[in-house]
C-alpha positions in Angstrom: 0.0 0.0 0.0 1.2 3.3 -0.7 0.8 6.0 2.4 -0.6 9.7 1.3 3.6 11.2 2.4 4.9 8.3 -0.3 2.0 9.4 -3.0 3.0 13.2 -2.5 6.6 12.3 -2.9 5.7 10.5 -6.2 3.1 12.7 -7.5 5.8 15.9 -7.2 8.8 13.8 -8.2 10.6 15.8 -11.4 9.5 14.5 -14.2 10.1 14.2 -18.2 6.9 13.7 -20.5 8.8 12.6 -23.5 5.3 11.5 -25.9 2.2 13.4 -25.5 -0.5 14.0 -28.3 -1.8 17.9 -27.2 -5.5 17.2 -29.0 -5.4 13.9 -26.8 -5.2 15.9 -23.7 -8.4 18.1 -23.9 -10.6 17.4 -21.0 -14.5 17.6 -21.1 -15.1 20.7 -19.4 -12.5 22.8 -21.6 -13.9 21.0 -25.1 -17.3 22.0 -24.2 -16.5 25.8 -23.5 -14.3 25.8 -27.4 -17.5 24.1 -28.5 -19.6 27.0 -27.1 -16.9 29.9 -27.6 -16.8 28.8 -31.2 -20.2 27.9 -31.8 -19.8 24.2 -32.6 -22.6 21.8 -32.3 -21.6 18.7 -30.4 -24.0 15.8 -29.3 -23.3 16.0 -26.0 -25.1 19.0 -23.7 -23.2 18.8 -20.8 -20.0 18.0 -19.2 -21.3 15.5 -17.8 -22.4 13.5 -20.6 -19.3 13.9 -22.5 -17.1 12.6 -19.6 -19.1 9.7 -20.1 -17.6 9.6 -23.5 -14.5 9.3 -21.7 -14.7 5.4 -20.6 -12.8 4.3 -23.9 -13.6 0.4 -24.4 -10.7 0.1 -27.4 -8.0 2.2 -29.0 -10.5 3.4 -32.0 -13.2 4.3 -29.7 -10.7 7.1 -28.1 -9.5 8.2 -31.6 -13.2 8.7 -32.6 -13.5 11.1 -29.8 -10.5 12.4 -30.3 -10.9 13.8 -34.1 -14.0 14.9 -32.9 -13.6 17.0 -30.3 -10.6 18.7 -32.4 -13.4 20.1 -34.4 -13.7 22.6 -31.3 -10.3 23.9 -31.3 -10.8 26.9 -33.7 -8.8 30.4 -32.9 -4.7 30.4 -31.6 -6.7 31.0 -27.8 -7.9 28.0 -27.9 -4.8 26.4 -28.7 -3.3 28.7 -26.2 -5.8 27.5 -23.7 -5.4 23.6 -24.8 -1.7 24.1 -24.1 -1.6 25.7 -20.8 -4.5 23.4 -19.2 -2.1 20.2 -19.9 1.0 22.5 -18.5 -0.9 23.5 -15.3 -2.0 19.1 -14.8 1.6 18.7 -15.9 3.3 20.8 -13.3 0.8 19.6 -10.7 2.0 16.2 -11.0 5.6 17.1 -11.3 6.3 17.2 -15.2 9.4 19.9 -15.2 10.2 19.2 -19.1 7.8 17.6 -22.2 7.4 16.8 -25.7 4.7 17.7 -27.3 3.0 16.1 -30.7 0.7 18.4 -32.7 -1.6 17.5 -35.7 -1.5 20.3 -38.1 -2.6 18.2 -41.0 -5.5 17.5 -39.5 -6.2 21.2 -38.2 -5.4 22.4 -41.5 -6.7 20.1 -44.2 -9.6 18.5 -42.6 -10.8 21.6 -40.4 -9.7 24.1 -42.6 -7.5 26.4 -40.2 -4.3 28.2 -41.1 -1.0 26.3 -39.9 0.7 29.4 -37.8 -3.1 29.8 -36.2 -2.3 26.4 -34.8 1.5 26.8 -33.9 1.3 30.8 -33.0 -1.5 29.7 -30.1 0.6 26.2 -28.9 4.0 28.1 -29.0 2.2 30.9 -26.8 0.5 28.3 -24.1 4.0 26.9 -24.1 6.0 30.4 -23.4 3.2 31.4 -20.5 3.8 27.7 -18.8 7.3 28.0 -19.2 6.6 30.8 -17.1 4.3 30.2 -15.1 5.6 26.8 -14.1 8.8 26.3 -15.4 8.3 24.0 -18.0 10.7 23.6 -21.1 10.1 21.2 -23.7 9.5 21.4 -27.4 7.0 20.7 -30.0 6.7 17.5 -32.5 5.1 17.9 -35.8 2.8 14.6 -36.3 2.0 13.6 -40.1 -1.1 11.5 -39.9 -0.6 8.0 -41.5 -3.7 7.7 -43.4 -3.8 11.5 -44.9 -2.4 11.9 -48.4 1.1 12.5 -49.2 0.4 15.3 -50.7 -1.2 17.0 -47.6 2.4 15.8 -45.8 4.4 17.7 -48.2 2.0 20.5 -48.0 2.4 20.5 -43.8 5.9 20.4 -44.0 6.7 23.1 -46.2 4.4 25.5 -44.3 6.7 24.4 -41.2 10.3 25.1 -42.6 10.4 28.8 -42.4 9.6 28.6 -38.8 13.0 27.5 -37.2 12.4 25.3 -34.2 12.7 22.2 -32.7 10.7 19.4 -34.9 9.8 15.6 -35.5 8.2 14.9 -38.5 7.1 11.8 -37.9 4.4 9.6 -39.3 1.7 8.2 -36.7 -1.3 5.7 -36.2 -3.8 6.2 -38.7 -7.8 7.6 -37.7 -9.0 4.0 -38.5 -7.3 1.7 -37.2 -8.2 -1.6 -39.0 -6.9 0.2 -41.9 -3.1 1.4 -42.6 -2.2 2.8 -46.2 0.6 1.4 -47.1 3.0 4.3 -48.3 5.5 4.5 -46.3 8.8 3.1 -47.7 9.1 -0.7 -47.4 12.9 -0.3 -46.8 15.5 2.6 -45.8 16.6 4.7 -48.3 17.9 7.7 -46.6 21.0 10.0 -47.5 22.6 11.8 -45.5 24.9 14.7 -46.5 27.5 16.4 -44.4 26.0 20.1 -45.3 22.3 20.2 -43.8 21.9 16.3 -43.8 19.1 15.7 -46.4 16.8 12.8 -46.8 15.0 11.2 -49.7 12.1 9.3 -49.5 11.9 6.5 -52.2 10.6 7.7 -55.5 8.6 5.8 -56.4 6.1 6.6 -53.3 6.9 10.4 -53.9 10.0 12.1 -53.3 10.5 14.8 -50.4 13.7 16.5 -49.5 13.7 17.8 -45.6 16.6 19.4 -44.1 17.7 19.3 -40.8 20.6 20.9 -38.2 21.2 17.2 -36.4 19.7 14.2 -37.3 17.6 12.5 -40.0 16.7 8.8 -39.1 14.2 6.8 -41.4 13.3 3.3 -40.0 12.0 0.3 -42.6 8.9 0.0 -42.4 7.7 1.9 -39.8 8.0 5.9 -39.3 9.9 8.9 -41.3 11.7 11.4 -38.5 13.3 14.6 -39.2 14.3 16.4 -36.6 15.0 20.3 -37.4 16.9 22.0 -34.2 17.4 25.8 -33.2 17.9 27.5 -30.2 16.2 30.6 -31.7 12.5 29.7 -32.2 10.9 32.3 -35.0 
């Protein structure tokens, strides 16, 4: 049994979140205020029917929810907002640094929002908790696995000019039960020793993406970039 002294120790104990989806942490009482700030309908009427919505029987049934309620996030606030409610939870349970995965494909190409809407209100939730609570940490660009190719390309471009710490990775797709399969079937990355470029395959579309650091592509699975500064634009 843990005692309430040896819970306190561990709840406050520092802390690194090094995977966190930011649209996966919005809670029902702050999705239901965007919903109403925004003026997006949603089939639940109260809080407390949507936390009901919360008791996820399978992986799909949380992604469901989750591309739903980022319908609500609409204006860099609520970003803003989104951000500095998981940095306030974070810092109350002893999270001193974190990465953090956004969705800008999805914000962009499905609900029709500009890209630096989306980064402008996350970076600005990120410099108030930084703050606020002293939390550093980064932010991780997520390509969804089952939008086009084209969108990626798209996504990425609109994130070069802004120089700061990245992951361009791809991740799990909406429905599960069904994965695309473009992603490279082997590795076929170059590296060169000004900027460090990488290819993907040709035949499945090629995209060049430069980098400060590191560029790691793993068969069969993900594409990473990672773009590093220590001046964020």
């Amino acid at each position: 049994m843990v005692g309430t002294a040896q819970r306190q120790a561990l709840r406050t104990l520092p802390k690194a979140e090094l995977h966190l989806h930011i649209e996966g942490t919005l809670e029902p009482e702050l999705a239901m205020k965007l919903a109403q700030r925004n003026n997006i309908d949603l089939p639940w009427h109260t809080v407390e029917e949507l936390e009901r919505e919360y008791q996820f029987e399978n992986l799909q049934s949380f992604l469901d929810l989750y591309y739903q309620l980022m319908q609500t996030l609409r204006t860099a606030d609520d970003f803003r907002d989104l951000m500095l409610a998981y940095l306030e939870r974070a810092h109350n349970n002893g999270v001193m640094h974190a990465e953090i995965f956004f969705d800008p494909q999805v914000h962009v190409f499905t609900n029709h929002l500009d890209y630096n809407t989306v980064l402008d209100g996350l970076r600005e939730g990120m410099r108030i908790g930084r703050e606020r609570y002293g939390i550093s940490g980064g932010l991780i660009l997520s390509i969804v696995r089952d939008m086009s190719l084209e969108s990626a390309n798209a996504i990425l471009d609109m994130a070069e000019p802004r120089k700061m710490r990245f992951s361009a990775s791809a991740w799990i797709p909406r429905k599960w039960a069904t994965l695309p399969n473009y992603l490279p079937t082997s590795s076929n990355v170059h590296v060169r020793s000004a900027g460090m470029r990488s290819h993907m395959p040709a035949k499945r579309g090629r995209r060049t993406i430069f980098a400060k650091r590191s560029i790691f592509c793993a068969p069969n699975a993900s594409i990473t970039a990672r773009i590093c500064s220590t001046t964020p634009s």
